[in-house]
One Martini backbone bead per residue (centre of mass of N, CA, C, O) as a GRO file, in nm:
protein
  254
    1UNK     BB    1  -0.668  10.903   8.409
    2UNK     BB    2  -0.662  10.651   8.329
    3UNK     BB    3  -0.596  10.675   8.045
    4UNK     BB    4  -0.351  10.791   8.074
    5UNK     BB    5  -0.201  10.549   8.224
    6UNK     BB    6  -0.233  10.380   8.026
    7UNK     BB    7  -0.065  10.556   7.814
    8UNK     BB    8   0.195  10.502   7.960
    9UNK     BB    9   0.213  10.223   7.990
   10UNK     BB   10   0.237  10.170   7.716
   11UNK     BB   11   0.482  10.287   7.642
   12UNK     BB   12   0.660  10.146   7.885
   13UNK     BB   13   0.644   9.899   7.712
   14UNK     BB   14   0.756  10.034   7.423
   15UNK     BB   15   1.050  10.072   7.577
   16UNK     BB   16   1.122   9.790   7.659
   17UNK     BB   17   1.122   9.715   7.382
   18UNK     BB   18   1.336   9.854   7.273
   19UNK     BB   19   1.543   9.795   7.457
   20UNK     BB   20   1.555   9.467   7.442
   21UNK     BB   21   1.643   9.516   7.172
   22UNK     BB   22   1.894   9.730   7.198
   23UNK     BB   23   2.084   9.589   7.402
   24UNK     BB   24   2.265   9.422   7.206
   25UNK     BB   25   2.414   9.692   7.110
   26UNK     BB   26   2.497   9.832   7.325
   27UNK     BB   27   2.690   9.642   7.453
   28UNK     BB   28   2.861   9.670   7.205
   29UNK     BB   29   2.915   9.953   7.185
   30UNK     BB   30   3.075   9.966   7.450
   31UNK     BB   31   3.274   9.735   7.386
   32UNK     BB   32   3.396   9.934   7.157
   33UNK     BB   33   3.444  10.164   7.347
   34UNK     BB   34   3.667  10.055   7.503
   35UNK     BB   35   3.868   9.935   7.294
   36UNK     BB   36   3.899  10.250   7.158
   37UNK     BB   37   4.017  10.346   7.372
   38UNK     BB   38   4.296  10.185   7.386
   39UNK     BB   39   4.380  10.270   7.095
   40UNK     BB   40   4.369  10.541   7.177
   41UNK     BB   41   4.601  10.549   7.351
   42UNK     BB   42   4.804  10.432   7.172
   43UNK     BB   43   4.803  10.656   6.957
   44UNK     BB   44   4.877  10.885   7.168
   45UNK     BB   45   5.153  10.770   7.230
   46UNK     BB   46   5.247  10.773   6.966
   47UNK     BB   47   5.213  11.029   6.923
   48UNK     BB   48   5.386  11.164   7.134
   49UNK     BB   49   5.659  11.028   7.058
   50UNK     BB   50   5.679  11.173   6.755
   51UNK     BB   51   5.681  11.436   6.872
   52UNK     BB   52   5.948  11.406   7.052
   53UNK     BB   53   6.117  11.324   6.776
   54UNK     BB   54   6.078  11.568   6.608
   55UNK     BB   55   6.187  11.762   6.804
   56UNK     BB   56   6.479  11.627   6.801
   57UNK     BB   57   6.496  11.684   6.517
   58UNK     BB   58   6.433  11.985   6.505
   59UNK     BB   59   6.646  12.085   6.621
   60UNK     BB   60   6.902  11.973   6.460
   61UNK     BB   61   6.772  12.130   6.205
   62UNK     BB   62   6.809  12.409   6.306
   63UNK     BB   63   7.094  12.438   6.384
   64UNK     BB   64   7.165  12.375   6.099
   65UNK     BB   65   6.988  12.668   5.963
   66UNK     BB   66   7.187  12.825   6.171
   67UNK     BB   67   7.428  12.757   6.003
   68UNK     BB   68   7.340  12.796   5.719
   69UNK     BB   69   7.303  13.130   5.808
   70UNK     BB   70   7.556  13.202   5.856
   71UNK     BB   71   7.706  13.114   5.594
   72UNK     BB   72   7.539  13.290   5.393
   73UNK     BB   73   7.637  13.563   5.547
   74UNK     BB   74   7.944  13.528   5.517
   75UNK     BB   75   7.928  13.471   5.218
   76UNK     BB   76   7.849  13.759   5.147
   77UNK     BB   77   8.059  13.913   5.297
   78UNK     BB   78   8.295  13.803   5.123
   79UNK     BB   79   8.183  13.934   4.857
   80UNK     BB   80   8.186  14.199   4.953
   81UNK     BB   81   8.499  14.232   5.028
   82UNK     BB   82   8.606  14.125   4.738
   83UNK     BB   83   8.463  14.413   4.604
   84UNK     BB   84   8.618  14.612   4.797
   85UNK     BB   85   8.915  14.496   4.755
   86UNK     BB   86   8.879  14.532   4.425
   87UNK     BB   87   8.858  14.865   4.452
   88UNK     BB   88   9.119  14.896   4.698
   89UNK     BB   89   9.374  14.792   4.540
   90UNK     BB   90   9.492  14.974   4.346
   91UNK     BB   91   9.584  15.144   4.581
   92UNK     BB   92   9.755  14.972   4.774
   93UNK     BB   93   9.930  14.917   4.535
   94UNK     BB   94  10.047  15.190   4.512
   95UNK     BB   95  10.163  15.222   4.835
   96UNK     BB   96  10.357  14.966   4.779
   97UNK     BB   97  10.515  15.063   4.577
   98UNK     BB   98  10.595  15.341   4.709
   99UNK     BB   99  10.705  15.164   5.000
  100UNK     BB  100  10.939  15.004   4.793
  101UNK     BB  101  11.088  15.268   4.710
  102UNK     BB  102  11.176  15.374   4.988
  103UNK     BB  103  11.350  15.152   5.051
  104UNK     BB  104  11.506  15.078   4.769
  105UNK     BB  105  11.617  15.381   4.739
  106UNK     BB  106  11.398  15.426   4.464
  107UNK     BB  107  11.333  15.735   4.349
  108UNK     BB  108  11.043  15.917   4.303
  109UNK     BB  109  10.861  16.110   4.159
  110UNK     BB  110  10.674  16.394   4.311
  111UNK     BB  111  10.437  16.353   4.066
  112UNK     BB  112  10.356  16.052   4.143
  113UNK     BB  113  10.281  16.146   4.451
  114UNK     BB  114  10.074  16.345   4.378
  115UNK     BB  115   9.879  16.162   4.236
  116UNK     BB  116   9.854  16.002   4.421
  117UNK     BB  117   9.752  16.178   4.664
  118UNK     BB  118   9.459  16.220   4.493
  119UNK     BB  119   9.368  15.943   4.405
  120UNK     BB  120   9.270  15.831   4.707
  121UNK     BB  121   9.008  15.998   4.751
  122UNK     BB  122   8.914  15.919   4.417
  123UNK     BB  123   8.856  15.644   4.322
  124UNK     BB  124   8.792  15.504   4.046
  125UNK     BB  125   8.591  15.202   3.895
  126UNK     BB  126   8.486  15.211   3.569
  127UNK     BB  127   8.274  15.501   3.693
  128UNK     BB  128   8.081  15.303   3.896
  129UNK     BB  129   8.221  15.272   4.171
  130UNK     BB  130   8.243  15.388   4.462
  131UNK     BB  131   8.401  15.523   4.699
  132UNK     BB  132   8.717  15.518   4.906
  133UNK     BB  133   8.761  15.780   5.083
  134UNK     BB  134   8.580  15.581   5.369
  135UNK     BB  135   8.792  15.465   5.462
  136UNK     BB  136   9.097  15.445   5.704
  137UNK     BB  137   9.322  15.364   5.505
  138UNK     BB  138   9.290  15.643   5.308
  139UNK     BB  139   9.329  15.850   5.520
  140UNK     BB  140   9.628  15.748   5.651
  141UNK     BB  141   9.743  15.802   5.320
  142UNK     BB  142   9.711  16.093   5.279
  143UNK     BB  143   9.832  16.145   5.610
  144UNK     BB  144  10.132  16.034   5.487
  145UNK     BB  145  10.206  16.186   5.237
  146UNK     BB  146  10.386  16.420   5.381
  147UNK     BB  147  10.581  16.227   5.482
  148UNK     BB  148  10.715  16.121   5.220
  149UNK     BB  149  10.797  16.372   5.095
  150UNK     BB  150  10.983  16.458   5.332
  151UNK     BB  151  11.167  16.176   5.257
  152UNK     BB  152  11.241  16.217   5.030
  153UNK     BB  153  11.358  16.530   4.973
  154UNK     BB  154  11.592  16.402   5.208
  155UNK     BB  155  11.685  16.151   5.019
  156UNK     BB  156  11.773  16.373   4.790
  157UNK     BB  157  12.004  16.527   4.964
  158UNK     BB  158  12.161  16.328   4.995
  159UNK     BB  159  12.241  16.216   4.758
  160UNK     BB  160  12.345  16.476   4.625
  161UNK     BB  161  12.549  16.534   4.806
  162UNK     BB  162  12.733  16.273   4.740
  163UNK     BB  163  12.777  16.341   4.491
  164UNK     BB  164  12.915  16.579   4.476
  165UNK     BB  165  13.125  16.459   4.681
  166UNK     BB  166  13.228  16.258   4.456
  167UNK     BB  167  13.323  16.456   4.239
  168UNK     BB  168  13.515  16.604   4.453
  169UNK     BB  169  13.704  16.316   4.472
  170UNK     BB  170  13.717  16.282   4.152
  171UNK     BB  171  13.777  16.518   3.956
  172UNK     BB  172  14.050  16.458   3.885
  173UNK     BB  173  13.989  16.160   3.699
  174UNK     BB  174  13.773  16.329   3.532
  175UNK     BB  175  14.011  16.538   3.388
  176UNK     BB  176  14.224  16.292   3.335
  177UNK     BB  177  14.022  16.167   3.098
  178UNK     BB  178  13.945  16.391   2.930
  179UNK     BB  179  14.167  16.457   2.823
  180UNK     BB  180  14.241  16.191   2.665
  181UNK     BB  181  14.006  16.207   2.529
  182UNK     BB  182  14.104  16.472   2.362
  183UNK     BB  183  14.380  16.333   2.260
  184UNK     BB  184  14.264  16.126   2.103
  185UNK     BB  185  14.094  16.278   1.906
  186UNK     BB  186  14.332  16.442   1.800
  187UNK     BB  187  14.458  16.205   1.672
  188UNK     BB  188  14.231  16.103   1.498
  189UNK     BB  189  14.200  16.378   1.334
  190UNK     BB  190  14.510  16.373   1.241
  191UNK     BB  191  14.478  16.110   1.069
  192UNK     BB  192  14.247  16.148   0.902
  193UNK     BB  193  14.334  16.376   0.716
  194UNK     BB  194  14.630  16.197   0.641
  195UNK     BB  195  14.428  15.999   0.470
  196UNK     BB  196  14.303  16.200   0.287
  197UNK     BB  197  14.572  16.291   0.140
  198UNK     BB  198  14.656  16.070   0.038
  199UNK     BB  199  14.441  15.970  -0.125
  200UNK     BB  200  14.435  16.218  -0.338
  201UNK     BB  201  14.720  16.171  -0.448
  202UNK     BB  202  14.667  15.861  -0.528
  203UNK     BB  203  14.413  15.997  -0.734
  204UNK     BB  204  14.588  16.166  -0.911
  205UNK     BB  205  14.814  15.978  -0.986
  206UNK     BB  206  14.555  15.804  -1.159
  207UNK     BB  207  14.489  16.012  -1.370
  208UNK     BB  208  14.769  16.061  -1.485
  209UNK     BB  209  14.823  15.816  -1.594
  210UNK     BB  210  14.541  15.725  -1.743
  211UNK     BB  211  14.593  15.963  -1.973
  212UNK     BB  212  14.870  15.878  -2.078
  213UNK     BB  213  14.727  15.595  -2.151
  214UNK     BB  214  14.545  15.758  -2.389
  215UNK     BB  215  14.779  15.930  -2.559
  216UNK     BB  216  14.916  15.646  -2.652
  217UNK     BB  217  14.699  15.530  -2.813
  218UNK     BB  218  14.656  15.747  -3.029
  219UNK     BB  219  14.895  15.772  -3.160
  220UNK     BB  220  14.937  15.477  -3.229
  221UNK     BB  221  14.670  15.480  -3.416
  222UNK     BB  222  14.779  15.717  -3.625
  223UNK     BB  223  15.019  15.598  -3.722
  224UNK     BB  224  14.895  15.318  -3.824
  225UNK     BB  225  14.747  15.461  -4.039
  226UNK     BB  226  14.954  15.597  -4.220
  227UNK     BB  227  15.107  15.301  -4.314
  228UNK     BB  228  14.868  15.223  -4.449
  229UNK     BB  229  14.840  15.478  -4.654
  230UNK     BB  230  15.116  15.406  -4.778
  231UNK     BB  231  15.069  15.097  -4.883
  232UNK     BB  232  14.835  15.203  -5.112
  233UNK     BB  233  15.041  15.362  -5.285
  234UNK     BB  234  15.201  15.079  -5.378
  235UNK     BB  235  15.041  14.931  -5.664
  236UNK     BB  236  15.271  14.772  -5.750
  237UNK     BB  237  15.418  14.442  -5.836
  238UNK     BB  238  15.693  14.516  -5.588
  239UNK     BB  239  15.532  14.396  -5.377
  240UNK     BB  240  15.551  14.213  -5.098
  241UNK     BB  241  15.553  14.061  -4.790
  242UNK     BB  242  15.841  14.184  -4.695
  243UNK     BB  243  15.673  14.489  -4.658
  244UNK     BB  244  15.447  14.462  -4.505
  245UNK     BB  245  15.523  14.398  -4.277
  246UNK     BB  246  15.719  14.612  -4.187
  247UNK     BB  247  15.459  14.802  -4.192
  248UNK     BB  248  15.362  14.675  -3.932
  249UNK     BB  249  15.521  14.742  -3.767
  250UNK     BB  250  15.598  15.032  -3.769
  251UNK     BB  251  15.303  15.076  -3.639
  252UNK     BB  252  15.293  14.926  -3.399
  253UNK     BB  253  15.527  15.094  -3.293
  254UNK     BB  254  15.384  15.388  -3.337
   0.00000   0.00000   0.00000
């Protein structure tokens, strides 16, 4: 026991003896963590105003990117209306020059009423983009389309009744412009006929000139030669000079 005690005694010496080495190492220990204390917490005030700020920016942040997503949302879809509305074009065309014709009433054919109608419900760009007849205005326009042609019909009888009647009603002056026609036509049928036989008579007439014009230069030139065959007969020196012309004359005259 004594040992024991003994053996205690000792160490509760070396025991103070290293507390009294390592006290001002604590001391200061315990100083730094006090100090640490103080700046852990400015840290932490730091801390938190920055997520709080953070926070703040990031909402306004958010609304933007739900703003921005809203909007190529947006434009998306504007790129389909815009690529649904360039395949449902040609269609829309088709029917508004359609009720532009039929405003003003420059009727068009019922062939091509008919194609429209056809065209309608199945018409198609390219031959690889979707078809329109599942729109309700390309249905509404299918189901309009009996109800045109039945305006056309009434308005193509309207308009022969008025020409019909407009036809019966100028008649007269329709006969008796035909009739001066017809007048004026043989009027100058026989002008021409007889300009025709003027022009034959005045064409035989210069034929016979021209005939009498060449038998009358032939006698002529065979006489000539004549007169110079007797002129060459006359061989002897009593031949003169004027012997030779009379026989010149003579010829010319012949």
């Amino acid at each position: 026991m004594e040992k024991l005690e003994a053996r205690i005694r000792n160490h509760d010496r070396e025991i103070e003896k290293m507390c009294n080495f390592h006290y001002q190492g604590f001391v200061d220990s315990i100083t730094e963590l006090l100090k640490v204390r103080g700046e852990a917490q400015k840290l932490k005030n730091q801390v938190t105003d920055t997520n709080r700020k953070l926070q703040n920016e990031g909402k306004e942040l958010i609304l933007a990117m739900e703003e921005l997503r809203q909007c190529r949302l947006q434009q998306r879809n504007i790129s389909a209306t815009v690529d649904k509305l360039t395949l449902c074009l040609p269609v829309l065309e088709m029917y508004s020059k359609l009720r532009e014709q039929m405003k003003s009433k420059r009727q068009p054919e019922f062939g091509d009423v008919s194609k429209a109608a056809q065209a309608f419900p199945k018409r198609r760009i390219h031959g690889r983009q979707p078809e329109v007849s599942h729109y309700r205005f390309c249905k509404v326009m299918v189901d309009n389309i009996p109800l045109l042609r039945e305006e056309i019909k009434e308005l193509s009888m309207s308009d022969l009744k008025d020409f019909l009647e407009s036809i019966r009603k100028h008649s007269d002056k329709i006969g008796e412009t035909r009739h001066e026609a017809g007048r004026e036509e043989g009027m100058e049928d026989e002008e021409g006929m007889e300009d025709e036989e003027g022009m034959e008579d005045e064409e035989g007439m210069e034929d016979e000139r021209g005939m009498g014009d060449e038998e009358g230069m032939e006698d002529g030139n065979r006489m000539g030669i004549r007169g110079d065959e007797g002129w060459e007969g006359h061989g002897d020196e009593e031949g003169t000079g004027d012997e030779k012309r009379m026989g010149n004359e003579e010829g010319m005259r012949g």
